[in-house]
N, C-alpha and C positions, 0 to 999 in steps of 0.2 A: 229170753226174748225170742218172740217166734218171728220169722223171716217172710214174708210174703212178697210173692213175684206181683209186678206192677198188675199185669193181664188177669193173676186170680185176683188181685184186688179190686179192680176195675168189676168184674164180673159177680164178685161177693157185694159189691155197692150197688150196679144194676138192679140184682135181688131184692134187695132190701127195700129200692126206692119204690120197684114192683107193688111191694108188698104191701106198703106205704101207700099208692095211687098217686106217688110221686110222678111228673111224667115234664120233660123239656126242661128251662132254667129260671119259672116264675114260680115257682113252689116257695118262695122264700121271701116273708114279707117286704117290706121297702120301709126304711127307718121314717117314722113321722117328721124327728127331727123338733119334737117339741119342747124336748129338756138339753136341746143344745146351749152348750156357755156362751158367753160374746165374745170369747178367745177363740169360738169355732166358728163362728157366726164372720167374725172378720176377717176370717182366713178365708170361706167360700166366696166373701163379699171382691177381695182379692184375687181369686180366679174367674169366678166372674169378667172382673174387670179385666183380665189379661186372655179372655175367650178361651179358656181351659177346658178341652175335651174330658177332664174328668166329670164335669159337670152334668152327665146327661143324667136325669129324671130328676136332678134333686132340686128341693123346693125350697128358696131360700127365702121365705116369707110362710112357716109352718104357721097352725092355729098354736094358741096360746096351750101351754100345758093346764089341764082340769083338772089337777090334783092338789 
């Protein structure tokens, strides 16, 4: 197992995301949410209703899955 300090890691991931034209924290799609279950669906529905800060961006009304 090789050991890596947090700082070279941190700095070996920089590189990378560089490299990539990765750049800030939107690089990473946002789930459609179309093949969600009703067992997920009524848990959001759930926080929802209790004004749950996790809820920011998500869309609890997705388009229908097209597959």
């Amino acid at each position: 197992m090789r050991v890596v300090e947090f700082e070279e890691y941190e700095r070996q991931l920089a590189e990378r995301k560089a490299a990539l034209g990765l750049a800030g924290y939107d690089y990473v799609p946002r789930n459609s949410g179309r093949r969600r279950t009703p067992e997920k669906r009524a848990i959001l529905a759930e926080l929802k209703r209790m004004n749950s800060p996790f809820l920011v961006g998500v869309d609890l009304d997705p388009p229908a899955d097209e597959g």
